[in-house]
N, C-alpha and C positions, 0 to 999 in steps of 0.2 A: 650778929648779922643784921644788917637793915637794907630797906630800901632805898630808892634814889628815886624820887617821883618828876617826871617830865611831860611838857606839851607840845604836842608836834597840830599839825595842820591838816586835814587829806583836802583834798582836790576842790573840792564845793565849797572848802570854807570852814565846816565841822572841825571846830578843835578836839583832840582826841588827847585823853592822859595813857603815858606807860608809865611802867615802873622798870628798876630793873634790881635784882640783887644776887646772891651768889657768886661763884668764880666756878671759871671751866669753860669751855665750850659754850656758844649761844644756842638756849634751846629756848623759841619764841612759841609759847600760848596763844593760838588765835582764840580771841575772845568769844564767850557763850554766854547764853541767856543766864543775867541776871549778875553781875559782880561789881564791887566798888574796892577800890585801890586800896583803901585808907580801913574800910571796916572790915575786909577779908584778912589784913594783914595781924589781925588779931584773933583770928577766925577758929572755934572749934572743929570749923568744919574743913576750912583751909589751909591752916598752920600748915598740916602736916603735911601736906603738899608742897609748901614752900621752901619748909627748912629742908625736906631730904632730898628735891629736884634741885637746892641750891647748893647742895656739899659736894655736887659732882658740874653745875655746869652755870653759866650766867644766864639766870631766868630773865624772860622778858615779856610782861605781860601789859596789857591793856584795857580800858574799859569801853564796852562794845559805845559806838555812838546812840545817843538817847539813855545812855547808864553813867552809875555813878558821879565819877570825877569830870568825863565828856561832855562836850555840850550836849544841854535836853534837847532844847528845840531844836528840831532835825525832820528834814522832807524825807528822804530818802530811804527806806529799809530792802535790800535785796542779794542774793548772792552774790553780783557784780560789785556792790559797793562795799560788801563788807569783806571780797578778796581785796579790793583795792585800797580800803584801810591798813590790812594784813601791811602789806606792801609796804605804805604809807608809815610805818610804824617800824619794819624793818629798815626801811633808809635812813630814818630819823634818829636810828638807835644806831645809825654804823655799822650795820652786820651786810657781810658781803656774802656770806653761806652761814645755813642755820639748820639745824632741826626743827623740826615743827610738831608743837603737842597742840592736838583738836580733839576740845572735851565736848561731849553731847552734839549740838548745835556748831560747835566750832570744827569738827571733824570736816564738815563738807566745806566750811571755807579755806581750811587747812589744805586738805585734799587738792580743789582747784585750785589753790594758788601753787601748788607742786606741779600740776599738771600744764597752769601757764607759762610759770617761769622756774623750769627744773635747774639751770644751773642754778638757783640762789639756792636750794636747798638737798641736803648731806640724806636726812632721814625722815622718816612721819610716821608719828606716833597718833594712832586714832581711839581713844578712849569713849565707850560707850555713845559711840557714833550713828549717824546717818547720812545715806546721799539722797533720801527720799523723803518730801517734806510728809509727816501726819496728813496732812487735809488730802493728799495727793494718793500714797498709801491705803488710805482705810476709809477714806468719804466721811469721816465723824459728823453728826450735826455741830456745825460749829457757832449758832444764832443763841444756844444756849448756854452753848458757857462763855461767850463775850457778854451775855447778859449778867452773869454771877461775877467776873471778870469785874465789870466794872462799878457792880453795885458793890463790890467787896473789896477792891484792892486796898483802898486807903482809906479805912475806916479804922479807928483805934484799937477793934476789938478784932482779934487775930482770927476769927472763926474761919473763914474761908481760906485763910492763907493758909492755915495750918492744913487743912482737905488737901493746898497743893503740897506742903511742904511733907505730909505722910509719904506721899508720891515720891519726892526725891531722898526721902531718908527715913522707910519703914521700921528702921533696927534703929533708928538714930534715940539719944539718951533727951529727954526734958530740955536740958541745958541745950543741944546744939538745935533741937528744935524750934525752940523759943529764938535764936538766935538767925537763922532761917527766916522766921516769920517775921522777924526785924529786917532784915538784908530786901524781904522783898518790897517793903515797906519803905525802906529809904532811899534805894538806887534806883527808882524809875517810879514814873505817874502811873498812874490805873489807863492812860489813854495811851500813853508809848508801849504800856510792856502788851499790851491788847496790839497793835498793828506791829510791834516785835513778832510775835507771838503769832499774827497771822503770815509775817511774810517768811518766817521758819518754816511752817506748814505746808508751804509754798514753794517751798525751795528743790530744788533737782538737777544734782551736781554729777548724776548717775552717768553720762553721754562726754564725764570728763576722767571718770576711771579711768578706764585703758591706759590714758594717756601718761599718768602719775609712772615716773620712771623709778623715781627714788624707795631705797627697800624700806618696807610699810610693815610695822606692828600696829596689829590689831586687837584690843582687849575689850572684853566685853563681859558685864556680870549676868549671868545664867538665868536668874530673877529678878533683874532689869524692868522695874512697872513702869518707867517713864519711855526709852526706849528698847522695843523689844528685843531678847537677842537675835532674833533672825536678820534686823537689818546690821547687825557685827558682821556677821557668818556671809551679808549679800557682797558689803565692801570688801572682803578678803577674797570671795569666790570672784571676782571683778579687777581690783588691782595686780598690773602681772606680779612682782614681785611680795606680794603681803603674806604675813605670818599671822594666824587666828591663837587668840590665846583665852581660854575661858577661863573664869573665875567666879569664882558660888561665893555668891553676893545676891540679895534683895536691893541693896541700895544704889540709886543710880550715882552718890558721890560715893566713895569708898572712904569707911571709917579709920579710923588711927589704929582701933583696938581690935580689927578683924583682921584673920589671917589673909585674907580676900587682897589685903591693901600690902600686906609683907610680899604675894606675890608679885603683884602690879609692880614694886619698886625696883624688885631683883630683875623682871622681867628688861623693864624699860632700862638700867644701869647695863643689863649685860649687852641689850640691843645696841645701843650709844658707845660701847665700851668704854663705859663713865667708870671711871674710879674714886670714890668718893675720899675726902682729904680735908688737912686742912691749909693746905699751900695748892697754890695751879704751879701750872708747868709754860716754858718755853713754847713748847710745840704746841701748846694751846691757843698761840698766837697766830689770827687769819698774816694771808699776804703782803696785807696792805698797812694791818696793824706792826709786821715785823718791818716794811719800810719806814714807817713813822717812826717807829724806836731804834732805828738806823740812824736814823739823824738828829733823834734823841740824843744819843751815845756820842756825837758827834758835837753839842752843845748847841745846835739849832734851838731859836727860839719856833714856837707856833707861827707866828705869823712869818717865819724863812722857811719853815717844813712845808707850809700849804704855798707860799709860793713855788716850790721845789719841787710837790708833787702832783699842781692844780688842784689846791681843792680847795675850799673854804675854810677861814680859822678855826671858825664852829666847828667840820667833818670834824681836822684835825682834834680838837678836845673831846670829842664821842671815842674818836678810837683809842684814846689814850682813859679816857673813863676805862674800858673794857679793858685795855690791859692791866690796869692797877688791880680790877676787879678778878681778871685771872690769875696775878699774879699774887693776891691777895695785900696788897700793899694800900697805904691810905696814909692823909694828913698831908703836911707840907713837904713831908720829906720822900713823898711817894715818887715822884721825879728823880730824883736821886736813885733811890733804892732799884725801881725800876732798871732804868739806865746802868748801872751797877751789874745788874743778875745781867740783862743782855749782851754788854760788854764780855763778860765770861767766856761766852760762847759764840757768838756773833761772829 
């Protein structure tokens, strides 16, 4: 299984990289502090995130603007913009309805974007979340550790990172730590992830609950030192439809080798009613993706289908990416094959 790495645009001009890979159903990642497309995809810490969310559904994930693969230089850090990359990033990818996984920091962008624009999205998934930024929550002094912040981030010798990186992975082994203190060293400046980092704190998505229609799991580890569990417990007491789900864990990522993370998996597959495979299915195909492969089956080229259906040659190739991907199909002869299974049934 691999990725598919791509560039889309939001609104201001900020180029954004996604990825996408897996078959199944779209479940979009609204991006959180601190990821890169390229070095996650090898990740101690990520792997296992990728390959078992990808045997049941097509992942689609992102690098927050000012990280990784996305452009650095960037004005802008705030809830509004980073729903409206969300956005930005599902149009791009051709998904007309999705699930939504919001990890830590991505929870609340997740959250409002369900709450602005509920028909685009089926379900949300809120992993070790918040709708209440740190600075806002607890008043921390915050002059001192933007001071360590940025006398430490990019320096060669790991000392301080490592202080943050305890923080997101107490239990975590040598190897994935080390690698951690690498990730935060190469996907952002000491000066971005510092006004990152302040306008997270900042943020307060709480006055958008209510409104989130779509049915909400919520997972949260018990020992949670980055964030605490009671703001899991405020988002579920808050969303009408949410399910609180706890998990005994210290670490704010969930490791491969903790039972902590075999929950989280079963949980979230039974929520989705994902069934993991190594083939997708028909019915996994949106509305819009079974008209295109309507007139697939019919020997329409791309540019007769997007006249046919108004849309651009480009949409048309996104939705036809997704279905090769659901239907686990690839190479030259994916069009065929494709076409083939639909014709069956169609």
């Amino acid at each position: 299984m691999g990725q598919e790495i791509r560039f889309c645009t939001a609104s201001d001009g900020v180029r954004l990289a996604y990825a996408k890979h897996g078959r199944g159903p779209p479940l979009v990642k609204a991006s959180n502090w601190l990821t890169h497309l390229e070095f996650d995809w090898k990740s101690p810490i990520w792997r296992h995130w990728l390959d078992e969310l990808g045997r049941s559904n097509t992942v689609i994930r992102y690098d927050m603007r000012g990280c990784g693969m996305s452009d650095r230089d960037v004005e802008e850090f705030s809830l509004d913009r980073w729903v409206a990359d969300l956005a930005t990033v599902i149009d791009a990818a051709g998904v007309e309805q999705c699930s939504l996984l919001g990890i830590s920091g991505g929870a609340a962008a997740g959250l409002a974007y369900a709450a602005r624009d509920p028909d685009r999205v089926e379900r949300v998934i809120a992993y070790g979340g918040w709708a209440t930024g740190k600075f806002l929550r607890t008043g921390d002094e915050r002059e001192a550790f933007r001071t360590v912040l940025r006398a430490g981030w990019a320096t060669p010798h790991p000392a301080f990172r490592h202080v943050f990186t305890m923080m997101f992975l107490p239990q975590g082994t040598p190897e994935q730590m080390a690698w951690y203190d690498e990730l935060q060293r190469r996907c952002i400046t000491a000066d971005t992830a510092l006004r990152i980092y302040d306008a997270l704190a900042e943020t307060d998505a709480t006055e958008l609950l209510p409104r989130v229609q779509a049915p909400t799991l919520v997972l949260h580890a018990r020992g949670d030192q980055v964030v605490p569990f009671e703001e899991g417990r405020r988002i579920a007491a808050v969303v009408p439809s949410a399910r609180l789900i706890t998990l005994e864990s210290q670490n704010h990522l969930l490791l491969a080798d903790e039972p902590a993370w075999q929950t989280f998996i079963a949980e979230v597959r039974e929520f989705l009613g994902a069934r993991p495979g190594p083939a997708g299915a028909l019915t996994d195909l949106s509305r819009r993706e079974r008209d295109v492969m309507t007139l697939v089956a019919e020997g329409l080229s791309n540019e007769q289908i997007a006249e046919r259906l108004f849309l651009s040659v480009r949409t048309v190739e996104r939705h036809l990416s997704n279905v090769y991907a659901k239907l686990g199909v690839s190479g030259k002869a994916a069009r065929a094959a494709a076409a083939a299974r639909f014709s069956q049934v169609g």
